[in-house]
VOBA-1610 file (N, C-alpha, C; in pm, whole numbers, padded with zeros to 5 digits, always signed):
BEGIN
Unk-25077+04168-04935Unk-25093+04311-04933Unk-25218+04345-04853Unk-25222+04451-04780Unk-25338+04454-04655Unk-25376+04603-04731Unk-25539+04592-04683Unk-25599+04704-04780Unk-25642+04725-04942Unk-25697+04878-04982Unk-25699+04828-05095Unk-25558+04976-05095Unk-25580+04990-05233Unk-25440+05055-05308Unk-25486+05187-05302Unk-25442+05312-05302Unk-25463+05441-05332Unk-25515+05460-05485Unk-25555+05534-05532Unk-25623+05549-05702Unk-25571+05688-05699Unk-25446+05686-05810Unk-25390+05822-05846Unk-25429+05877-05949Unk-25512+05981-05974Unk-25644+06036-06034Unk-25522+06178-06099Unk-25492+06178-06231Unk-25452+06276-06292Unk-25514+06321-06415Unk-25459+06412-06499Unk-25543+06454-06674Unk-25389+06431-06742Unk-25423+06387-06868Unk-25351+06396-06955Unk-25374+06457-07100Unk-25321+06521-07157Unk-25366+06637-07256Unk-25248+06576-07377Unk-25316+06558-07508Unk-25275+06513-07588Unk-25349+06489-07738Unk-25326+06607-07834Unk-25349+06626-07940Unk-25497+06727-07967Unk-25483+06827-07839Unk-25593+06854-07772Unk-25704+06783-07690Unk-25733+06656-07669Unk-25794+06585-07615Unk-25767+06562-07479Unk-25857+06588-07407Unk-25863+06535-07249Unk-25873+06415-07201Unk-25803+06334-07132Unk-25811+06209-07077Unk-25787+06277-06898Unk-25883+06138-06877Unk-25900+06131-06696Unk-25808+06012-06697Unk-25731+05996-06625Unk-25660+05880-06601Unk-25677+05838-06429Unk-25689+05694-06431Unk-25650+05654-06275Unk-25562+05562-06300Unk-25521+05528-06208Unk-25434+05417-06224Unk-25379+05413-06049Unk-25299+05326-05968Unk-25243+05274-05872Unk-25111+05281-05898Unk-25000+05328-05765Unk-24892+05301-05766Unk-24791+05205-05801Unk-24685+05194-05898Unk-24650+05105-05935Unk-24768+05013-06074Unk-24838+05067-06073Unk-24929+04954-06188Unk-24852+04920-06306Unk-24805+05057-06367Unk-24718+05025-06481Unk-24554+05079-06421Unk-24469+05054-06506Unk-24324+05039-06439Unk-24289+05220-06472Unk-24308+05301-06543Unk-24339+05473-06556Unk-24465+05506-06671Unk-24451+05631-06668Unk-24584+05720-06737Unk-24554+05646-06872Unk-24463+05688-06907Unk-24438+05572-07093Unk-24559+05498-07090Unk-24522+05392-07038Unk-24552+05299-07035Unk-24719+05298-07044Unk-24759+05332-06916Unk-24885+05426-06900Unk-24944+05479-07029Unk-24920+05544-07066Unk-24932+05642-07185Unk-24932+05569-07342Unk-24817+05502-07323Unk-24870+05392-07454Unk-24953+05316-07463Unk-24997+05236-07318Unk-25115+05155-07307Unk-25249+05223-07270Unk-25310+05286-07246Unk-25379+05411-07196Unk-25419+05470-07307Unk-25352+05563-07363Unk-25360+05617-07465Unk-25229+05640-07576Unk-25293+05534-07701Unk-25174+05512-07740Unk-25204+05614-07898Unk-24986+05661-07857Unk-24935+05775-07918Unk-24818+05720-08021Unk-24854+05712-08123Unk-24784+05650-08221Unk-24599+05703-08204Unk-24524+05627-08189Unk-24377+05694-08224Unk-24345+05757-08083Unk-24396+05708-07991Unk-24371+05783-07841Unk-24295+05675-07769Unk-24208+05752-07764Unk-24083+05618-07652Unk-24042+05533-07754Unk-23935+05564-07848Unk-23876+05526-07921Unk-23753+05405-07888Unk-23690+05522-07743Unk-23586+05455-07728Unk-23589+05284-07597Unk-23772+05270-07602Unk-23809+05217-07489Unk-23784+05242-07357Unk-23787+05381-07315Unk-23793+05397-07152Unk-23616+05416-07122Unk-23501+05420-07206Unk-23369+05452-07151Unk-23367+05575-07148Unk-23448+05694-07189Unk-23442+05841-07145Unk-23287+05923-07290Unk-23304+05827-07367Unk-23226+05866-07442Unk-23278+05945-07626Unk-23417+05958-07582Unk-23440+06009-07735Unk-23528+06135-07739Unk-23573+06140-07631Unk-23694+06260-07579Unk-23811+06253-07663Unk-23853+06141-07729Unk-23926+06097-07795Unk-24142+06108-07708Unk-24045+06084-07579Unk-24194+06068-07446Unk-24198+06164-07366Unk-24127+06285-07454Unk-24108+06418-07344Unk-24250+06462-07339Unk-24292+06518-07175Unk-24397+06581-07171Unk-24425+06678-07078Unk-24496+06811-07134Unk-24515+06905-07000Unk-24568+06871-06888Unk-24556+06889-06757Unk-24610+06836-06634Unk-24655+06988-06566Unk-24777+06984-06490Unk-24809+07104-06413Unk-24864+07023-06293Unk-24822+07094-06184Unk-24838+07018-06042Unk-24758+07090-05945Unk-24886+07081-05851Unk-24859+07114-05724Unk-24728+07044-05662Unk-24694+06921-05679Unk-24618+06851-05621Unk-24457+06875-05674Unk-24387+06933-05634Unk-24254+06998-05713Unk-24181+06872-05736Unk-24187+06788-05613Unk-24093+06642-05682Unk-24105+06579-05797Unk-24246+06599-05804Unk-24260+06523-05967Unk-24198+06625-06103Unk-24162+06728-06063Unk-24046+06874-06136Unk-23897+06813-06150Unk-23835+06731-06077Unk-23714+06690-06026Unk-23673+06550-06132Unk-23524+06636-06257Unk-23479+06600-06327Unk-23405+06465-06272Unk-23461+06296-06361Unk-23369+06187-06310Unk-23268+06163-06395Unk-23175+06099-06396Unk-23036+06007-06459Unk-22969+06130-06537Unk-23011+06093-06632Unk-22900+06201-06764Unk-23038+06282-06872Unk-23146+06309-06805Unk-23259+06346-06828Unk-23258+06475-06867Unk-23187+06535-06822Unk-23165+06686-06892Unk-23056+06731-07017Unk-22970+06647-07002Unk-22896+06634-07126Unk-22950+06621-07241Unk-23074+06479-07249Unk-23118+06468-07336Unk-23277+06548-07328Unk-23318+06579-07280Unk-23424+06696-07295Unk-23339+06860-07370Unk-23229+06868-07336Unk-23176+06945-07408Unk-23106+06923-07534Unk-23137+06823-07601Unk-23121+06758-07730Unk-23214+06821-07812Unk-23316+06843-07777Unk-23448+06912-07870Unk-23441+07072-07846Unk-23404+07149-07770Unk-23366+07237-07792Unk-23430+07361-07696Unk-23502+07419-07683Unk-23559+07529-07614Unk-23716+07446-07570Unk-23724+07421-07438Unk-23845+07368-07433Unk-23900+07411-07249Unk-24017+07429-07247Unk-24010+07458-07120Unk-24007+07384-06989Unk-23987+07528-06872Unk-23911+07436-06793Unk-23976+07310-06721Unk-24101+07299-06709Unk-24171+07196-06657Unk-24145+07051-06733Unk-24054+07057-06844Unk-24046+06964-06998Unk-23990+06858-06872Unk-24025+06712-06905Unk-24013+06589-06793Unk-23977+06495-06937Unk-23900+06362-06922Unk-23916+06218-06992Unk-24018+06145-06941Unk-24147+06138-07003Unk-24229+06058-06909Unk-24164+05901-06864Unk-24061+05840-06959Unk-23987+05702-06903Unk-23925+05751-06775Unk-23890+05838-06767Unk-23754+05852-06611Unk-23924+05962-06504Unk-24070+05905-06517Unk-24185+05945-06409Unk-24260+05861-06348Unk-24213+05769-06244Unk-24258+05668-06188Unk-24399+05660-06185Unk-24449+05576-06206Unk-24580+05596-06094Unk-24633+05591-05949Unk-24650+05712-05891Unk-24650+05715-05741Unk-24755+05806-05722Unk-24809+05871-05592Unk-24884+05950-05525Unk-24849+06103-05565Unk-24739+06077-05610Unk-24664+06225-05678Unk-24755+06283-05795Unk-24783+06215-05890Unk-24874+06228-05992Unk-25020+06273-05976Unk-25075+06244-05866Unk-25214+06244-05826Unk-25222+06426-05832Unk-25319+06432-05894Unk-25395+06586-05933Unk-25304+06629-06056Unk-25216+06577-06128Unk-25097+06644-06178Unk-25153+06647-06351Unk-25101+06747-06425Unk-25205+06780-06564Unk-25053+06741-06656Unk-25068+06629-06735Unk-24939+06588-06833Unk-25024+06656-06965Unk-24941+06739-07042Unk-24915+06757-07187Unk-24840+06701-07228Unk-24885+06635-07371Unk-24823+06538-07440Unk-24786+06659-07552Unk-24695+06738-07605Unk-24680+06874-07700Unk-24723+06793-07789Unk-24787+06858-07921Unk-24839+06852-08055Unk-24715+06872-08131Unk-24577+06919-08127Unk-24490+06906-08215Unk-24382+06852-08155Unk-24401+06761-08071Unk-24323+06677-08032Unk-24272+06552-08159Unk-24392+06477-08277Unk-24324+06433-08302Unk-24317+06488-08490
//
């Protein structure tokens, strides 16, 4: 690998608490993942990363609209919980990429 790596510099908001996060593309395999090791959230990502429990649902605010852009069967089950807003993401189906960089994740307080 030639060079060093980009450092994708976001906030994550969770139980009122502010976290600075960095991390590199690809470091962990999505935000889950991230997020459990990082800052770990008891009962988050239940279904381990298949996007089937909305267990790791989280608000996203960002400039970057792609990181807005519903993957697999991600809205089906985000609409399992019921009225949530529209920025509501699976952090398992949010890669880690350059997409994230500046981007503010809420982890909701009655999520679980």
């Amino acid at each position: 690998m030639n060079g060093e790596r980009k450092i994708i510099s976001f906030t994550v908001i969770s139980f009122g608490e502010k976290y600075a996060v960095q991390t590199y593309e690809n470091e962990y395999r999505n935000l889950m993942v991230l997020l459990n090791d990082k800052i770990y959230t008891e009962d988050f990502g239940q279904c381990g990363g298949q996007g089937r429990c909305a267990t790791c649902m989280v608000e996203v605010t960002t400039p970057n609209e792609s990181l807005l852009t519903l993957e697999r069967n991600e809205q089906s089950t985000i609409a399992k919980k019921g009225e949530v807003g529209k920025n509501a993401r699976l952090s398992c189906q949010i890669f880690i990429n350059n997409a994230l960089d500046g981007a503010i994740i809420n982890i909701p307080d009655d999520l679980f």
